[in-house]
N, C-alpha and C positions, 0 to 999 in steps of 0.2 A: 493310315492316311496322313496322320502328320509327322511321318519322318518323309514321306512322300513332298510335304509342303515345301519343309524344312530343305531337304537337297537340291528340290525346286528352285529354292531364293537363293541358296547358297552359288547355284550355277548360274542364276540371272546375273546376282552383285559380281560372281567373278569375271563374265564376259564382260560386264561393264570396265572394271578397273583395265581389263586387258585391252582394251579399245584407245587407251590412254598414252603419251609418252610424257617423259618429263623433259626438259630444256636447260642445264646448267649451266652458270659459267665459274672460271674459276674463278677463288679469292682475289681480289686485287687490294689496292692501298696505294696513295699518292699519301705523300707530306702536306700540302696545303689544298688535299681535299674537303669538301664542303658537300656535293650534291653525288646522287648517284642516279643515273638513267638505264632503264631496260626498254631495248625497244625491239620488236618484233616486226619482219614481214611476211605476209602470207604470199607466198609465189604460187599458188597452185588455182584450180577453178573453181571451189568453192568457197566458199565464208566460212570458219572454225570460230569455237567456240572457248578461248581461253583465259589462262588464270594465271597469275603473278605474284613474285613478291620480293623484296629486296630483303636480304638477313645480312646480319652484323657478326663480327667476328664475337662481341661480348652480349650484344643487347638483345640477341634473336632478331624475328622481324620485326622491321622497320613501320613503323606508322608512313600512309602515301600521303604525301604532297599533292600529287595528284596520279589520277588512274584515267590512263583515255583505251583501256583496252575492258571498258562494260558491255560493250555489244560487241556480237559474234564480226570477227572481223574478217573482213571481206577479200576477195581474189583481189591480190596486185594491191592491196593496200599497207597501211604500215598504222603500228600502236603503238603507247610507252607507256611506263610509269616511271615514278621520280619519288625520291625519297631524299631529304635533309639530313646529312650522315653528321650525329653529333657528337662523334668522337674523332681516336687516331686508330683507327684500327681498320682490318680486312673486310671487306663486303663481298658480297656475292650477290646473283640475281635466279629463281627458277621461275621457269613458265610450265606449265601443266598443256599439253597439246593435244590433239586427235592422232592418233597412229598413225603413221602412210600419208600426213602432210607434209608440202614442201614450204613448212614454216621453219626462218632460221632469226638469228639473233643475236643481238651485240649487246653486251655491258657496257658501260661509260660512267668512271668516275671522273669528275666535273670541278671547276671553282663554283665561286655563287654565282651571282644573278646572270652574268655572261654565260654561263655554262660551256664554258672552254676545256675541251677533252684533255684530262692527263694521262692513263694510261685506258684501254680497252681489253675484254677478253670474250671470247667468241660465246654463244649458248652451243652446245653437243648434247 
């Protein structure tokens, strides 16, 4: 009975993880970078439920600035988060998605307070 349990959860957890996709983009790096933006849109008819994060080429992930992607975001709308890049180095952005949505996504490393695009790289 409980090897029975055991392959039970084991099949639960992995239908779950497989229900998932991840969203990457590539490393970028500007010279007089300051900010880094991930923004996401949901183009499909439901609302999905996702998850982000900005990582540094030395520091790992980034502490958010801010996160406006806490609720399950919605058909035809759009989220980000923002993170203060405190070095010179590469950045990247992942988003965690539901399978089979038509959610895509852009990077944007930024100056400061204006947050004036310097280079972009797509999420896949």
């Amino acid at each position: 009975m409980g090897r029975i349990l055991i392959v039970l959860a084991a099949l639960i957890s992995m239908g779950t993880a497989a229900n998932a996709t991840t969203l990457v983009s590539g490393a970028i790096y500007a010279p007089t970078q300051q900010s880094a933006w991930c923004i996401l849109y949901n183009g499909g008819g439901t609302a999905v439920s996702v998850s982000g994060r900005i990582t540094n080429q030395f520091l790992g992930s980034l502490p958010l600035a801010f996160n406006g992607c806490t609720q399950p975001l919605a058909a035809g709308a759009f989220c980000g988060i923002l993170a203060n890049i405190p070095n010179k180095a590469a950045n990247a952005c992942t988003f965690v998605v539901p399978s089979g949505q038509a959610v895509r996504g852009t990077f944007l490393i930024t100056t400061g307070s204006n947050y004036t695009p310097l280079t972009t790289s797509e999420l896949r």
